[in-house]
C-alpha positions as CSV (number, residue, x, y, z in Angstrom):
1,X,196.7,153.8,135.7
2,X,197.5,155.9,132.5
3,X,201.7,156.1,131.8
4,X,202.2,159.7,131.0
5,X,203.2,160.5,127.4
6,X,205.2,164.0,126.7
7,X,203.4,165.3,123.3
8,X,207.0,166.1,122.3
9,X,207.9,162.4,122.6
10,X,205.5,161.9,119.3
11,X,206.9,164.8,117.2
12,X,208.5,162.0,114.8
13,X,213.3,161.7,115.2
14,X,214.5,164.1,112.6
15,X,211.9,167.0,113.3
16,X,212.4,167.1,117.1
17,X,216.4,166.4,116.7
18,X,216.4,169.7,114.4
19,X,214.1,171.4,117.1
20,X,216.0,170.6,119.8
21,X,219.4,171.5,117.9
22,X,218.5,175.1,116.8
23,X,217.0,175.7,120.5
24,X,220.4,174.6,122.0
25,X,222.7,176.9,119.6
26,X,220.0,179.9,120.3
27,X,221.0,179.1,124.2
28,X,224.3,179.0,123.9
29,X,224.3,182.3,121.6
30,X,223.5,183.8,124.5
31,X,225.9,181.9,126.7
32,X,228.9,182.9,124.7
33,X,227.5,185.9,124.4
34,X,227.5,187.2,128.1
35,X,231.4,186.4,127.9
36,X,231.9,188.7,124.6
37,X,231.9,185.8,122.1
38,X,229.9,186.4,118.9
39,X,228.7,183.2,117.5
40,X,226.4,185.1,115.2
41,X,229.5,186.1,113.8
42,X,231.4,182.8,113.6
43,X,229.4,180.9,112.3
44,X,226.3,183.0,110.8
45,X,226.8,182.9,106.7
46,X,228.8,185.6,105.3
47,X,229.1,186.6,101.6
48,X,232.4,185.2,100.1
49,X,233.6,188.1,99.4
50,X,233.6,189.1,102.9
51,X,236.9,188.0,105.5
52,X,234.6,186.7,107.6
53,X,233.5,183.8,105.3
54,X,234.1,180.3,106.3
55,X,233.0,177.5,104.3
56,X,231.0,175.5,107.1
57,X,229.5,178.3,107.5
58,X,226.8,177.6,105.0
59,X,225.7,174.6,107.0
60,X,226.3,176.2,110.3
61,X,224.3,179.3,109.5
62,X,221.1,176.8,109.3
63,X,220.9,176.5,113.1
64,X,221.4,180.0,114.3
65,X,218.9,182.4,115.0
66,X,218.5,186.2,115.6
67,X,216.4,185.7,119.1
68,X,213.4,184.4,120.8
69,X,210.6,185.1,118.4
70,X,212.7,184.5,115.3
71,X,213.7,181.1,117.0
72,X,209.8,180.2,117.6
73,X,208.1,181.0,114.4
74,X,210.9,178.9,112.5
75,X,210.3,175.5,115.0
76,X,206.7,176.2,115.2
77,X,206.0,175.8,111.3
78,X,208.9,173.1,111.3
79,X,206.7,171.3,113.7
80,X,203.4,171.8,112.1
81,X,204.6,170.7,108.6
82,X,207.9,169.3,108.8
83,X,206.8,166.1,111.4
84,X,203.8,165.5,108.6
85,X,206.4,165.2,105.9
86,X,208.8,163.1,107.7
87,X,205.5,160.7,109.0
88,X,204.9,160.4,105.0
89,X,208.3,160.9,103.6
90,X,210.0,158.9,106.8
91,X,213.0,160.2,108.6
92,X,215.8,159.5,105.8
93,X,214.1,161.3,103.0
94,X,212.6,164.1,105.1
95,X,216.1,165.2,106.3
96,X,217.4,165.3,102.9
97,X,214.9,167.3,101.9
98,X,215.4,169.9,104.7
99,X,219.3,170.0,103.6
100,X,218.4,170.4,100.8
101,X,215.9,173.7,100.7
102,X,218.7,175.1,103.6
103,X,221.6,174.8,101.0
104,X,219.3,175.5,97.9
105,X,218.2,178.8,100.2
106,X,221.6,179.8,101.5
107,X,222.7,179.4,97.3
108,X,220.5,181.9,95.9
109,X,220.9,183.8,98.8
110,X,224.0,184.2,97.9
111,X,223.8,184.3,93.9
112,X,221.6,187.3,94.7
113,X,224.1,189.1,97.0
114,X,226.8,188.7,94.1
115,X,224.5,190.2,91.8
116,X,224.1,193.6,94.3
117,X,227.6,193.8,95.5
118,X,230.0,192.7,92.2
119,X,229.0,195.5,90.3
120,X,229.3,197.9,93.4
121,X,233.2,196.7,94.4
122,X,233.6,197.4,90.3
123,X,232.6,200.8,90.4
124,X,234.5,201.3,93.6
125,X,237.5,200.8,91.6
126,X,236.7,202.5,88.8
127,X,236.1,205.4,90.9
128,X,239.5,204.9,92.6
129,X,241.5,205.3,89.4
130,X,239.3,208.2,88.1
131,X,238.0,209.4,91.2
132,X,235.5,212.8,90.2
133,X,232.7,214.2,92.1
134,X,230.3,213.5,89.2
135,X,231.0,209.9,89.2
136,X,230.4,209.9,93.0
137,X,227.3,212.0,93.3
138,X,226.4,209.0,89.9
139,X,227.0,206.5,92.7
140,X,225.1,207.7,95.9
141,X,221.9,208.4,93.5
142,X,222.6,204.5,92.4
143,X,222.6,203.3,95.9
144,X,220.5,205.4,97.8
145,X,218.3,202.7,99.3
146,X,221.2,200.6,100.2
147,X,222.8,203.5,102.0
148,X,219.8,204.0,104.1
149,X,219.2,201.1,104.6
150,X,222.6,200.7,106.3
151,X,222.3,204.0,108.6
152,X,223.9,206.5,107.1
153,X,223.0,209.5,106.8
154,X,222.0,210.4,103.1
155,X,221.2,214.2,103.2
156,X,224.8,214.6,104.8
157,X,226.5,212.3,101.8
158,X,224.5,214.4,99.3
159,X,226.1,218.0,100.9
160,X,229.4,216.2,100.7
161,X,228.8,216.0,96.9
162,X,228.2,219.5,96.4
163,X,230.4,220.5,98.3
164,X,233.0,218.3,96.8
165,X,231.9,219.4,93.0
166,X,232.7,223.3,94.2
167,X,236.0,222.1,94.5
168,X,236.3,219.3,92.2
169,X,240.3,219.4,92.7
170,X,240.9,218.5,96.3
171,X,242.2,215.5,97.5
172,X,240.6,215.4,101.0
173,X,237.5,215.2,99.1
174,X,239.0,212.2,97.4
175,X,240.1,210.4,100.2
176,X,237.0,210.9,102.2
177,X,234.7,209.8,99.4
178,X,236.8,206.6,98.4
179,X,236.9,206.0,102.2
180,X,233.2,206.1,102.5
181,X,232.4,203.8,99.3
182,X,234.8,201.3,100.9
183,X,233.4,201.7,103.7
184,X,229.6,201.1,102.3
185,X,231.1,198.2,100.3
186,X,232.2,196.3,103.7
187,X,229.4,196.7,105.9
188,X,227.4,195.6,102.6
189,X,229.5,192.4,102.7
190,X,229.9,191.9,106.3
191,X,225.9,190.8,107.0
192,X,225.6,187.7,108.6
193,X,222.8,185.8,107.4
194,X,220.9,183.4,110.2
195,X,218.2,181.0,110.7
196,X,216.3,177.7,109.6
197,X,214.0,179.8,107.3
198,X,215.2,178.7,103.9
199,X,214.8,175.2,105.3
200,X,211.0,175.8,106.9
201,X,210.1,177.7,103.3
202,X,211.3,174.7,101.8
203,X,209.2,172.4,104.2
204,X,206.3,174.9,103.9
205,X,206.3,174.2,100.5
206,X,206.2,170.5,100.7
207,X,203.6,170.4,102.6
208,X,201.6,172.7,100.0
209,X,202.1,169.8,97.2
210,X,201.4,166.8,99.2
211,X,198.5,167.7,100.8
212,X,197.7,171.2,98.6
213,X,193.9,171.4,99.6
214,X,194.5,170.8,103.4
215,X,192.6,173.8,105.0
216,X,194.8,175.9,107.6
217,X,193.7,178.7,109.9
218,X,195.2,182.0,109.4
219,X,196.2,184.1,112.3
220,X,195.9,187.2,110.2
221,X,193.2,187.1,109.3
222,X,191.5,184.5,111.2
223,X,190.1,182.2,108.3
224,X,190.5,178.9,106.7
225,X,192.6,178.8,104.0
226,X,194.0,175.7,101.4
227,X,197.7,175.0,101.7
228,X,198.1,175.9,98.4
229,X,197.3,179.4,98.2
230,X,199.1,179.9,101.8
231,X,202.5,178.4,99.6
232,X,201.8,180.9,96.6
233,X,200.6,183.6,98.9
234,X,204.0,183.2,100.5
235,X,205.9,182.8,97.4
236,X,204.2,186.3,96.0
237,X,204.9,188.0,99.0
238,X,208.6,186.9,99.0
239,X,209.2,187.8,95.6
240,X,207.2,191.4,96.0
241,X,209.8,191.9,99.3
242,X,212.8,190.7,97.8
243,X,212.9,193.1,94.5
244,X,211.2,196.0,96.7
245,X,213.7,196.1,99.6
246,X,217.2,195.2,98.4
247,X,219.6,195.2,101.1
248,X,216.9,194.8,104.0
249,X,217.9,192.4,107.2
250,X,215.4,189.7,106.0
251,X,216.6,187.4,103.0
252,X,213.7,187.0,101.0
253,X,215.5,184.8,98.3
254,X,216.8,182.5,100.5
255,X,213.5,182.2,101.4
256,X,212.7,181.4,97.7
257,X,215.7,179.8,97.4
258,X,214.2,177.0,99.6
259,X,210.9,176.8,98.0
260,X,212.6,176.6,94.6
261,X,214.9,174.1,95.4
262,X,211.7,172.2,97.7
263,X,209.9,172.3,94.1
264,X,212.5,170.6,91.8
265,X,213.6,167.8,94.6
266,X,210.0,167.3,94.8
267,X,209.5,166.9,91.0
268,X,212.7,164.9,90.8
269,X,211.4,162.0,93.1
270,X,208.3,162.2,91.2
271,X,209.6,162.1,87.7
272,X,208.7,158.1,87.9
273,X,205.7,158.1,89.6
274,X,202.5,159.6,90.1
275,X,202.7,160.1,94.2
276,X,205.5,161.6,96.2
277,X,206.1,159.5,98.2
């Protein structure tokens, strides 16, 4: 008689411990949840700036996720690439590598974010010692996208302007416009940022250079296609995304972040020979 074998039993240490990790903290977001604590926002990754940063944060933030389906397309591609890596690479190196693209991610990531929202908190304070309804209508024009993006409501901001520049003297008009740019500022800064993808981008990429003419099947659409062009597909895509929708809820370049930093470790350990592994 045949000993039964659980197929997740052969899913090689590191993959299935990371699996099993991420699918516990989604579980007990909920959990904590139900009794009104937000783990999201304890220990989701924050930009410095913000007051809710923490410095674990950047490694906690790897194993947190937004829900169900963002939870499940993250393991799923961990599982299809990352246990074929860590069968080549063996458990040691493969984990390194995942740390790696996650904190490679999580840094541009956040380089990115400083590039947005430095220049913003300057003009902010610019405006606060010369505060002028020209220089604010200047700065709602500048940040249009990011204001929409964040739910406000831009045709009532752009009457607030002219209204403001009919009576360029008043102080209420001051008050409430210094108010709202701080206000813009901190919800700007106060993002959490979640999930294995920088990681799974990085693995993703990996798998693209070790085994580059590997055909995979596409869901959409459903054809064969060679790991390398899925990994610059991807990369494109990421890049197109990223400069097109600053300030959206998905981070793009952490998503780059991980294949970039996937590439160079890769290179790194190959510098001396002519196979990775």
């Amino acid at each position: 008689m045949q000993q039964y074998r659980s197929p997740f039993a052969q899913i090689p240490t590191v993959t299935k411990n990371l699996i099993i990790i991420n699918a516990i903290m989604l579980v007990a977001t909920f959990l904590f949840q139900s009794r009104g604590v937000d783990l999201t926002r304890t220990l989701g990754l924050y930009y410095p700036g913000s007051d809710h940063f923490r410095v674990y944060q950047v490694i906690t933030h790897m194993f947190m996720h937004g829900g169900m389906w963002h939870l499940f397309f993250n393991m799923f591609a961990l599982y299809m690439f990352g246990r074929v890596l860590e069968s080549v690479w063996g458990p040691r190196r493969f984990l390194i590598f995942y740390f790696v693209t996650g904190l490679g991610a999580a840094a541009l990531h956040m380089f990115v974010n400083y590039i947005e929202i430095a220049p913003m908190a300057d003009v902010i304070q610019g405006f606060k010692n010369t505060p002028a309804p020209e220089v604010f209508s200047e700065f709602v024009n500048k940040y249009q996208r990011t204001i929409q993006n964040f739910g406000f409501n831009y045709p009532a901001i752009i009457e607030f302007a002219s209204q403001w520049h009919d009576k360029p003297t008043s102080a209420s008009f001051e008050r409430e416009a210094i108010a709202f740019m701080d206000k813009l500022l901190q919800v700007r800064m106060n993002i959490p940022t979640v999930g294995a993808s920088g990681a799974v981008f990085g693995v993703l990429l990996g798998f693209g250079m070790l085994f580059p003419n590997t055909q995979l099947m596409l869901l959409f659409p459903p054809i064969p296609i060679k790991a390398k062009y899925v990994v610059i597909g991807y990369g494109a895509l990421e890049l197109l995304l990223g400069l097109s929708m600053a300030g959206s809820n998905i981070a793009h370049f952490a998503h780059l972040g991980g294949m970039l930093f996937g590439f160079i470790l890769i290179k790194y350990w190959n510098k001396n020979t002519r196979n990775f592994y």
